[in-house]
N, C-alpha and C positions, 0 to 999 in steps of 0.2 A: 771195356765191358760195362753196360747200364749198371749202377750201384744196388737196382733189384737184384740182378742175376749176379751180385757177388754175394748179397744177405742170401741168396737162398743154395748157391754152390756150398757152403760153409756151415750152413744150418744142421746138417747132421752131425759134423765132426764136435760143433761148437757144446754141445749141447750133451752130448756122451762124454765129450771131456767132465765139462761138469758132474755128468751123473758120476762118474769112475772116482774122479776128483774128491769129491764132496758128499760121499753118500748118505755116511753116519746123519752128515748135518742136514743133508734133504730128510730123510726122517724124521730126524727130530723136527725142521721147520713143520711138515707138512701133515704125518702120522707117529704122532709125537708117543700114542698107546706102544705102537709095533715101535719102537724107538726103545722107550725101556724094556720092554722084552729081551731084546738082540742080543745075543752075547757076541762082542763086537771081538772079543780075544781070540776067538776062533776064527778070523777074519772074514772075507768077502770075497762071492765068489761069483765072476760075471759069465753067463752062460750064453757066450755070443757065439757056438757053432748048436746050440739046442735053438739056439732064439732064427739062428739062419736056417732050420730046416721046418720052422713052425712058420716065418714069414709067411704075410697074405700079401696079395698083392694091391698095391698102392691104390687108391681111388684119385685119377685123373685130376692135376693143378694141386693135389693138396699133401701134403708135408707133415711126414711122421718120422717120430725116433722111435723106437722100441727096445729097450733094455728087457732081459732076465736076470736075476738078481738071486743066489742061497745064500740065505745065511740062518744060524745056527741060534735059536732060544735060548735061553736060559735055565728052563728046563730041560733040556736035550732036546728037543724035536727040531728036526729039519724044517724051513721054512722058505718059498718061492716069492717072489715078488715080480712081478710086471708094473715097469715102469713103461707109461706108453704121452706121446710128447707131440702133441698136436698143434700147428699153427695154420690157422685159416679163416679169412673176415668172415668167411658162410660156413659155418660148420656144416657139412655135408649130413644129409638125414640118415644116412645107414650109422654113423658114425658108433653108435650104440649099438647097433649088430657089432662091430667089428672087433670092439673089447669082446663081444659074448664068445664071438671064434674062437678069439687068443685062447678065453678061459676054457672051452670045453676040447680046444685040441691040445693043450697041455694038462688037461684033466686022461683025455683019451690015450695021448701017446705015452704019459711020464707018470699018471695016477698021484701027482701032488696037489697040497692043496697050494691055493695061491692069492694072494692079496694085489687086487687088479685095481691100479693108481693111474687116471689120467691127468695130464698139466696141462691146461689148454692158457694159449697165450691171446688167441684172439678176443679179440671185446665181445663179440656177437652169440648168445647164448641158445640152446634149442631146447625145444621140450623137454623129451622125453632125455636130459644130460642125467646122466648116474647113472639109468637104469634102462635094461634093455626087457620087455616083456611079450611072448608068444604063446599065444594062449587060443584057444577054441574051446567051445563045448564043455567048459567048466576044464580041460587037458592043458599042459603045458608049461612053462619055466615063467619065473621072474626072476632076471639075472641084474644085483646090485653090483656097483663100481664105486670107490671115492672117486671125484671130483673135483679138483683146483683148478680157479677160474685165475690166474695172474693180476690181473685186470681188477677183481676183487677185492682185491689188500690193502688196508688203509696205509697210507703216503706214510703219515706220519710215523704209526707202530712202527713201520719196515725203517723210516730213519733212525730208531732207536733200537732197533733189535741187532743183537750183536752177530747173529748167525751169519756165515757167510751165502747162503741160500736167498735171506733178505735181501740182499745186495743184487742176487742174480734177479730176484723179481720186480726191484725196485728199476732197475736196469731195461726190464723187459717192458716196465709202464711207460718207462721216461724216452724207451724207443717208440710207442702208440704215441704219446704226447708228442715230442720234435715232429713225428711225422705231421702233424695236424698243425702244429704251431709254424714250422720251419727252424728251430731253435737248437739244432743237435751240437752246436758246438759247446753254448753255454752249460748243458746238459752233461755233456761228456765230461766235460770239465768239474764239475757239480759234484760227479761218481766219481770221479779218482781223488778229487779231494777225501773225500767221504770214506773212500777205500782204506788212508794213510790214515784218517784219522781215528779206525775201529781199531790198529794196531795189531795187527795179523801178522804171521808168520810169513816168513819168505816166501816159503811154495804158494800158500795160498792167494797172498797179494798177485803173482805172477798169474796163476790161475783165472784170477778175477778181472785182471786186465787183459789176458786173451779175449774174455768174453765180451767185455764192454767196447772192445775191439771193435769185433764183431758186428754187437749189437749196433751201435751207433759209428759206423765209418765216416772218415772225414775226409775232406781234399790233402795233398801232401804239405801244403804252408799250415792249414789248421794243426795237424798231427804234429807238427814240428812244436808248434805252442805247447801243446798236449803235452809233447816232451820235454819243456823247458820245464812246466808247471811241476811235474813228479821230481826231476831233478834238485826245483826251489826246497820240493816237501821232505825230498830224501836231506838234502842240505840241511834242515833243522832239524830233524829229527837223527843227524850224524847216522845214519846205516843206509847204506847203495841196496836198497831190495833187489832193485833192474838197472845191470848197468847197460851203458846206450848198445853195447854188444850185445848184450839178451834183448833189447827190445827191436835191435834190425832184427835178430833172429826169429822174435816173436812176429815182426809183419810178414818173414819167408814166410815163416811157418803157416798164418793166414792166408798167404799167395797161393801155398801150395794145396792147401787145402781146399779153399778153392775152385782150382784147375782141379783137384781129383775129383771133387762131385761135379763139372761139367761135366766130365771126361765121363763119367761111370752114368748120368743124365743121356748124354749122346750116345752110350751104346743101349740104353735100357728104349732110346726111341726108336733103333734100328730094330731090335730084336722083337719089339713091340709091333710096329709096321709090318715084319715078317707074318707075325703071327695072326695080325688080321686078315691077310692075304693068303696066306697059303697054312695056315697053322703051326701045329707049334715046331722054330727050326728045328732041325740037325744037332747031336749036341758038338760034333766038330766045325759046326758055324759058327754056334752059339759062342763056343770057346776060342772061336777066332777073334769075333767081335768082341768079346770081351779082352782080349789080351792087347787091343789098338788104343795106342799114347796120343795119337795125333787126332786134333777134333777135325782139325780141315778135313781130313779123311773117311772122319765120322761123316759128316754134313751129306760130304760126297758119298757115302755107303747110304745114306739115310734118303738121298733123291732116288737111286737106286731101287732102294726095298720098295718105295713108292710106287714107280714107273715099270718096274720089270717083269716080264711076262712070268717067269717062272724060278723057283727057287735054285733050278741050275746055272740061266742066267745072272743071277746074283752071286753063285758061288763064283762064275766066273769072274767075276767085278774083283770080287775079295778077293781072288786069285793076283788077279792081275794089277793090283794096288798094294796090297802089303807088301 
């Protein structure tokens, strides 16, 4: 598999890890007000079947996370959050409509309010970022959003800041840099040092090196260094954060993730291809195609939808292939 199509199989799981992982600390790094607010004691609470029935639908090539997020003030009031996690060298021009939707159909469906936070990791920035405005004839909305541009951040602060979110960002420049220079190994290598040396807790260290994982993948003899490197670092500082057991476990666990956003990729083009053609499937199509493990089969459903005269013709296909 091209090492594009494994950064962006992985991009969703990668990246909601973190949000889940790390939340307190993303607040604090990012919206540091709504941060002392939170009464964190009351814990956190991720609203991923409200967030699954608000979903819009993707804009073509380009790559979103979207979290919801309640958590509880400090003076009692209930509190929403839209974390929204955008990666693209062209930020698409709607892209400030598409915060306005989140917020007025979770104003419409749920009557919360909500603090709508976008992370944009690409370097390339557009006008109208924060703020989405529709307006005529003196009528109409001006809809604000915060803002984080990754790209943004001074190098140096982010080496000095202890948050583990710094890490995630600093992670995220030094994958735009390798890409332009060619230098991901020195790079990689650069972060995990950097990791051991902020002195973090187990879970988090592990967390942190999933992502940088991720972010910056390497050939199998690089990674093997990679390996030696953390072992040198666990060795002085006497404590196994990751023994080499957690860390095969850790590349499955990249593997498999992975293969489940091709996998869930390949059926969202089949079902997509339907829908140009003949409108929206069947939902016991729909839930056919959703329920196939095998891409080859995908491929083969995806020429299909393409070629096929009619939506029964296709049923038959899926008939006759699962």
């Amino acid at each position: 598999m091209p090492t594009q199509d494994r950064y962006w199989a992985y991009f969703d799981e990668a990246w909601k890890k973190i949000i889940e992982r790390f939340f307190p600390q993303l607040l604090r790094f990012f919206v540091p007000d709504l941060y002392k607010d939170v009464d964190f004691s009351k814990g956190v609470d991720f609203l991923d079947k409200e967030m699954e029935q608000l979903s819009l639908k993707a804009t073509k090539g380009a790559k979103y996370v979207d979290k919801l997020v309640k958590v509880y003030l400090k003076s009692g009031e209930e509190q929403w959050i839209l974390v929204h996690i955008e990666v693209e060298g062209d930020p698409k021009k709607d892209f400030s409509l598409r915060m306005f939707r989140y917020f007025y159909k979770i104003f419409d469906d749920y009557g919360r309010r909500i603090v709508s936070m976008a992370i944009l990791t690409g370097p390339k920035k557009v006008a109208e970022e924060g703020r989405y405005e529709l307006k005529t004839y003196g009528s109409g909305v001006e809809f604000c959003y915060l803002s984080f541009r990754l790209m943004d951040y001074d190098k140096d602060e982010l080496d000095q800041d202890p948050n583990p979110i710094a890490l995630v960002v600093l992670a995220s420049q030094e994958k735009e840099r390798a890409k332009r220079k060619g230098k991901k190994f020195n790079t990689k290598l650069y972060l995990t040092r950097k990791l051991y040396e902020r002195g973090y807790k187990k879970d988090e260290i592990k967390g942190l090196l999933e992502f940088i994982d991720w972010v910056l993948q390497l050939s199998d003899e690089e990674e093997e260094l990679i390996g030696e490197e953390i072992k040198e670092l666990e060795g002085v500082k006497k404590m196994p954060y990751v023994t080499s057991f957690e860390r095969i476990g850790m590349k499955k666990g990249l593997q498999k993730g992975m293969q489940q956003g091709l996998l869930a990729e390949g059926r969202e083009m089949v079902l997509e291809a339907l829908k140009e053609r003949f409108g929206e499937a069947p939902s016991f199509i729909s839930n056919a195609v959703n329920r196939i493990e095998d891409r080859d089969l995908l491929k083969s459903l995806l020429r299909c939808a393409v070629r096929c005269a009619s939506l029964e013709e296709f049923e038959l296909a899926l008939n006759g292939q699962r």
